[in-house]
N, C-alpha and C positions, 0 to 999 in steps of 0.2 A: 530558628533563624528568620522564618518567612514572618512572625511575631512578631519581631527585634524591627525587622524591615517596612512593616505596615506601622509601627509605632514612630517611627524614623519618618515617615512620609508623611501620617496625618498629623504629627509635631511642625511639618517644614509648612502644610496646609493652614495648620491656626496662625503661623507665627505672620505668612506672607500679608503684605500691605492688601486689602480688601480693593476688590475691581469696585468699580462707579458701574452701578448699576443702570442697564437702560430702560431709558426713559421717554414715554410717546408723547408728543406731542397732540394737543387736541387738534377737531379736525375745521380749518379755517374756511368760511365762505371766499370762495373769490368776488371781488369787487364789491367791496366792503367799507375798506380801510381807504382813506382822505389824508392828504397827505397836513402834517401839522406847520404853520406858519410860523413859530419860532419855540421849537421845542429845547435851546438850549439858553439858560438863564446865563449874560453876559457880564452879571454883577456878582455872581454867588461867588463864595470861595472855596475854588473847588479841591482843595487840599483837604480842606477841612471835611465840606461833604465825602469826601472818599473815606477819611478815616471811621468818621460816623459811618458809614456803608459797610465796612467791615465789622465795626464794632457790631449792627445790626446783623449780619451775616451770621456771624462767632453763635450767636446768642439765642437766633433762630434755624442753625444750621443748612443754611442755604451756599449757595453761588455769590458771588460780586460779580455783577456785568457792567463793566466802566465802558462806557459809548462817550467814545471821543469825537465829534464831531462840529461843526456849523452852521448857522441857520442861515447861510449863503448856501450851502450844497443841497441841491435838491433830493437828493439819492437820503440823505440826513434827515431830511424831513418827512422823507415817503416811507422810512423806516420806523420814525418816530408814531405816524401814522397808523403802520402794521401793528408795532407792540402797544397799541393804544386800541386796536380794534376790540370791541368786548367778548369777541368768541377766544382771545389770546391774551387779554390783560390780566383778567384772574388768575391762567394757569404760569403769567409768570410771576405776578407776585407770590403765589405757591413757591416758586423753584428759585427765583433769583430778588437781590436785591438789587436796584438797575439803580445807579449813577448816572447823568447827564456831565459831561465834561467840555465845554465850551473852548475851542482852540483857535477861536480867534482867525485869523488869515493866517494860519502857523506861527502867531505870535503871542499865543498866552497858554499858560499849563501844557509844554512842550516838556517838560521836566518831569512831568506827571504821566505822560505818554514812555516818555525812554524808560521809566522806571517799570512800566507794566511792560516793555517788549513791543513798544510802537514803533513803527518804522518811519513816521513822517511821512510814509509815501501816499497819502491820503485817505481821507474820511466819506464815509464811518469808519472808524474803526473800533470792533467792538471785541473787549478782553474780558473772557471768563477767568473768574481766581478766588479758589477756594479762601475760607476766613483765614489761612492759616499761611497765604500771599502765594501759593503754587498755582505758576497761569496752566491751564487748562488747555489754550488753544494759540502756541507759541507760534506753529506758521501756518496759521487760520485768521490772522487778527484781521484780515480784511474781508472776509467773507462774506459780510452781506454789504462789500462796499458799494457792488451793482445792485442794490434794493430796486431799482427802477424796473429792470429786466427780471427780479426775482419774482413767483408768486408770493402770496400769505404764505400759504403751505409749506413751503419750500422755506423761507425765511422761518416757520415755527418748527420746523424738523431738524434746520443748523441747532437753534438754542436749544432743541430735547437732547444734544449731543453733549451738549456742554452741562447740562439741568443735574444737581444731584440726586443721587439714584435712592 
């Protein structure tokens, strides 16, 4: 019986969906990162880019991190800035494929937001989701909306949350 019961358990063990392993974050200088003057392209089309972003995702099995933001929001720019830093730029193109999505004054690719689990309620707002469209971090999508008040660190320890493992 006690056989029967260990074969029954490590059967229920293979079969379960595999946890996302964690993952550290390297370790960021403070005051480093410059914040970027218009890190979102206000011509691209960013449908397209997303899709390509996933397709790149699928293929290198990584993350999609769609950052929906403004090059009017300073918090947008100072974030752009952090994952731009080069003690943190490598290790995200290691883990994620990162999206720029350009929203305008809440008036362009608003469709592309509700689709990921945006709330509109303002930028940044940055959505992890796996190549396979599962968001990651459904009521987190603002979380590094106050980049201003965040360190590096602190900003590289949210994304090792979301980073696949």
């Amino acid at each position: 019986m006690r056989l029967a019961a260990a074969s029954i358990i490590a059967f229920g063990l293979a079969a379960a969906p595999a946890a996302r392993a964690a993952v550290t974050a390297p370790q960021v200088p403070a005051g480093q990162s410059k914040p970027v003057t218009a890190p979102y392209d206000t011509t691209a089309d960013a449908h397209k880019a997303v899709d390509t972003a996933f397709a790149r995702a699928k293929a290198e099995h990584k993350t999609v991190l769609i950052d929906f933001g403004g090059n009017w929001c300073p918090d947008c720019r100072i974030l752009a800035g952090v994952m731009a830093n080069p003690a943190l730029a490598p290790w995200i193109e290691q883990h994620f494929v990162v999206v720029k999505v350009d929203v305008g004054r809440y008036d362009r690719n608003m469709d592309l937001e509700a689709k990921y689990g945006g709330a509109a309620k303002g930028v940044p707002a940055v959505i992890a989701v796996t190549p396979e469209g599962k968001i990651l971090n459904p009521d987190d999508t603002r979380a590094l909306a106050d980049a201003r008040s965040m360190s590096d660190q602190a900003v590289a320890d949210k994304l090792a949350g979301w980073a696949p493992g």
